[in-house]
PAFIFI-484424 format. One line per 2 residues: for each residue x, y, z of C-alpha. Coordinates in Angstrom, 3 decimals. Example, Ala and Ser with C-alpha at 12.3 -4.5 7.8 and 13.67 -1.06 7.14 Angstrom:
BEGIN
12.300:-4.500:7.800 | 13.670:-1.060:7.140
END
This chain:
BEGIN
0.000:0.000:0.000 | 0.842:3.618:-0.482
2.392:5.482:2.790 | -1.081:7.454:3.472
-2.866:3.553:3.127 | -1.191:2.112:6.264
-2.960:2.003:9.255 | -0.936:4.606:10.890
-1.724:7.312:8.495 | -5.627:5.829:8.676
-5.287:6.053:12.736 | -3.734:9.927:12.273
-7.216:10.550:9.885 | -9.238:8.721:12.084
-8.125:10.537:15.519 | -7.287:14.037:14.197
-3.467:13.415:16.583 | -0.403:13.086:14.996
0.766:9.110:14.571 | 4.362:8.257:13.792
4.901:5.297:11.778 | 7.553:3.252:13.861
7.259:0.132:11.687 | 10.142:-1.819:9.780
9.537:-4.889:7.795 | 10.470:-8.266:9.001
10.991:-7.147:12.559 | 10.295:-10.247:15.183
8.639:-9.056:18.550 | 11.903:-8.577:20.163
12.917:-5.970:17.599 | 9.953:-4.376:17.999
10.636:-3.734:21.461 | 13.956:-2.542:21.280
12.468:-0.732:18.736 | 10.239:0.958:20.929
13.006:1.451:23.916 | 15.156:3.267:21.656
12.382:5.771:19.858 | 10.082:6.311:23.019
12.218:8.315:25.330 | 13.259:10.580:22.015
9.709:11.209:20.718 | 8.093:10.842:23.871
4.145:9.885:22.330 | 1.015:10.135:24.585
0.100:6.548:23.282 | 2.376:3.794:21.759
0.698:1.041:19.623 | 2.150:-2.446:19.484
1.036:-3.717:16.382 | 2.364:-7.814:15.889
1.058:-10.859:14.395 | 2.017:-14.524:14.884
5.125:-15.011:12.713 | 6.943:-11.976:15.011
6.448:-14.878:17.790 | 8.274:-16.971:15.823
10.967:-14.332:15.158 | 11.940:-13.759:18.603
13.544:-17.356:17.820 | 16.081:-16.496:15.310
19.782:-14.954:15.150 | 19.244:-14.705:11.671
16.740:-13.519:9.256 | 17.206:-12.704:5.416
20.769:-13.268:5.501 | 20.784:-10.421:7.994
22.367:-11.089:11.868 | 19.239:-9.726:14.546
19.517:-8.934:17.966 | 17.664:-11.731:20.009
16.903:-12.453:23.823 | 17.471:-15.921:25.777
15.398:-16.368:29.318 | 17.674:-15.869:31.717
16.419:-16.319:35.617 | 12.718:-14.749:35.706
14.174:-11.814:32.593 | 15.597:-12.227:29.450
19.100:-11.801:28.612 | 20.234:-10.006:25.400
22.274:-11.649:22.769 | 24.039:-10.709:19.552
24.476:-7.027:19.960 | 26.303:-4.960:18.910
24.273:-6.425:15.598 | 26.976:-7.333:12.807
26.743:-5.859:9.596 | 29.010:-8.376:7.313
27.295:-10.243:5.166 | 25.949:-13.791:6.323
27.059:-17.081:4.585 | 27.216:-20.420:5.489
28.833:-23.573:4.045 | 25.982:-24.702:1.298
25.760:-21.662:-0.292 | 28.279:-22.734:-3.144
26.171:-25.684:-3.774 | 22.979:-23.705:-3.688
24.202:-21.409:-6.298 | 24.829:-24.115:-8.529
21.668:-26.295:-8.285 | 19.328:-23.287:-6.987
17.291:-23.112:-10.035 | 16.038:-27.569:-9.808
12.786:-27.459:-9.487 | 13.171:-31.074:-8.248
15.324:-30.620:-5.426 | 13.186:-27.556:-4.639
9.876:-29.834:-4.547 | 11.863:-32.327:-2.878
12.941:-29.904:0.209 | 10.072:-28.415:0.609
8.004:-32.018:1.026 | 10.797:-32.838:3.487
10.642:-29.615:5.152 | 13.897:-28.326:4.688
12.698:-25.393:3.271 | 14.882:-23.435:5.326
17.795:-25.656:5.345 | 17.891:-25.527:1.622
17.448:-21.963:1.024 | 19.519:-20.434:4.069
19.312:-17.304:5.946 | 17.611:-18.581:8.624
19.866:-19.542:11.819 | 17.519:-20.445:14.888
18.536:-19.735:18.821 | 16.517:-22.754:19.902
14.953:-20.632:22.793 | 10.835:-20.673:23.632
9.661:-18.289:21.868 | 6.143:-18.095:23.408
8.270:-17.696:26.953 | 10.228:-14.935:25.138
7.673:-13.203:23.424 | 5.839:-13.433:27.192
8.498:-11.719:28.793 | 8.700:-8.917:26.041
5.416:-8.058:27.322 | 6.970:-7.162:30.803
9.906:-5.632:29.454 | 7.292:-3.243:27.228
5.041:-2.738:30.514 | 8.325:-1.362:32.276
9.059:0.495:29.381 | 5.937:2.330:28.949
5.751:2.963:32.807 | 8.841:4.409:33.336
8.531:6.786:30.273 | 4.850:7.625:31.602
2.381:6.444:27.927 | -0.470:4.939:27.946
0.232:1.961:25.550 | -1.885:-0.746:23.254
-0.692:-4.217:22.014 | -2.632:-5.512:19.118
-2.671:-8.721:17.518 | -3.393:-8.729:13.916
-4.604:-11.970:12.249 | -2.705:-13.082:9.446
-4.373:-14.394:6.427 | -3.975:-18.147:7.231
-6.418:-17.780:10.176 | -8.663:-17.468:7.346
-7.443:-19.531:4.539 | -6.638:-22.808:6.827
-9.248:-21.874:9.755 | -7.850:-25.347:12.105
-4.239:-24.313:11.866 | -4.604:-20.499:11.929
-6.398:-20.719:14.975 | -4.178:-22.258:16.928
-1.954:-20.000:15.924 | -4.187:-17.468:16.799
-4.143:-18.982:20.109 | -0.075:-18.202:20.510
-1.082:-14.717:20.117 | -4.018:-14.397:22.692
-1.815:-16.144:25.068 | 1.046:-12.945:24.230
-2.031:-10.251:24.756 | -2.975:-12.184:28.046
0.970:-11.650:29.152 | 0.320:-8.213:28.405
-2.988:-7.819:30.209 | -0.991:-9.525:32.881
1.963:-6.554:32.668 | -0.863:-3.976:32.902
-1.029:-3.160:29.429 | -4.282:-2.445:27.308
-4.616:-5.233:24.160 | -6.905:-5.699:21.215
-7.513:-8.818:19.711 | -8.272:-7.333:16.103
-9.658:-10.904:15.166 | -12.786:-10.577:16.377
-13.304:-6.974:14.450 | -12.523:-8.647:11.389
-13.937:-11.238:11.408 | -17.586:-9.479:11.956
-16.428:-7.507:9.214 | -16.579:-10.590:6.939
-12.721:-11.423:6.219 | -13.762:-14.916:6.494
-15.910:-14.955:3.424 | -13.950:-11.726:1.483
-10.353:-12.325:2.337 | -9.050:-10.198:-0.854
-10.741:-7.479:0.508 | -8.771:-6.873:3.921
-5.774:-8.919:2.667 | -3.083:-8.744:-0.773
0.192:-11.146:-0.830 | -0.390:-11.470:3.189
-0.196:-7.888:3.795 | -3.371:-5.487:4.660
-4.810:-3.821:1.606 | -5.906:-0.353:2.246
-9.535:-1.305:3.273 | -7.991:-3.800:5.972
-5.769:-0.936:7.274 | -8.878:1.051:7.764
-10.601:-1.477:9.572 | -7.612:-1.793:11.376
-7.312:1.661:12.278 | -10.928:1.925:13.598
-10.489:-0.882:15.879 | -7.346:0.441:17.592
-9.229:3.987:17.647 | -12.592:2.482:19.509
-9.839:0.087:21.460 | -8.081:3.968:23.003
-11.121:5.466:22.784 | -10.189:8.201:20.179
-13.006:7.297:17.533 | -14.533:10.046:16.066
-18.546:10.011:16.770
END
């Protein structure tokens, strides 16, 4: 979507305030966080908005992402402990990518990985911590609380559905289930949450998936929707 189609710039219509757009593709929970520890105290909001869905669970899980090194936490004691910072910026390779380059275009060994699920083995630029991710992404939620409190804003966490809670209803939701189980760790920290399932699915994504969703992203009619729910969810809707 264009910039003025995200749900930011839909929440800064919606609310008449000013909204910042804090967002960076690919980010896992845990960079969202640090995200938020390092541009809070320098903008210093009234109101933050957590925005994540399920796959930034999974995130908090990896050292590596892309090809790109990520700063990641391990549970240490009651906390988390964090690992691989300062972040470093050469290049990431790893011993099969010779042999990738020269067979990376079979479509046989391709069909063969992926029914093995090697997917990521084959393709690289994926290196996994082997922590719990839902413990991790749990204890984000008290690291944001602390955050939020000592800096003195009112914050929201949000869990957006992705579109496989609709397209594969059985798996989605219990993946959906990883999520509500972050929001309740955040209810839990003292921070406000919105489930944004529910308001989309009474919206009918269920039924008209293309029109909320485009290559797993939000179109600009499911930013909208999004942006109305988190507006109602802080009370800032517009009568």
């Amino acid at each position: 979507v264009a910039n003025d189609e995200t749900w930011p710039a839909h929440l800064e219509r919606d609310t008449g305030r000013r909204v910042y757009n804090a967002g960076v593709r690919g980010y896992g929970l845990d960079q969202i966080v640090l995200r938020g520890e390092r541009l809070i105290p320098r903008l210093k909001p009234a109101i933050v908005v957590l925005g994540f869905i399920e796959n930034d669970i999974d995130r908090t899980g990896l050292s590596v992402r892309e090809f790109r090194r990520k700063p990641y936490f391990v549970p240490e004691g009651d906390g988390l402990a964090l690992r691989g910072v300062p972040v470093p910026t050469a290049p990431f390779t790893e011993s099969l990518d010779q042999v990738r380059h020269i067979l990376g275009y079979s479509h046989l060994l391709d069909r063969i990985m992926r029914r093995l699920g090697r997917f990521e083995l084959w393709y690289g630029g994926v290196v996994h911590t082997g922590v719990d991710t839902d413990l991790v992404a749990c204890r984000l939620m008290d690291r944001f609380a602390a955050l939020v409190r000592r800096e003195n804003v009112k914050a929201l966490v949000v869990a957006f559905a992705q579109t496989d809670r609709w397209e594969d209803p059985e798996r989605g939701a219990g993946r959906h289930r990883r999520a509500v189980a972050v929001l309740a760790c955040a209810a839990k920290a003292g921070l406000g949450t919105l489930d944004a399932y529910e308001g989309f699915a009474a919206a009918g994504a269920a039924t008209d998936m293309d029109r909320f969703y485009r290559a797993w992203h939000f179109t600009d009619q499911g930013n909208a929707l999004a942006a109305r729910l988190i507006a109602k969810a802080l009370g800032l809707a517009k009568e």
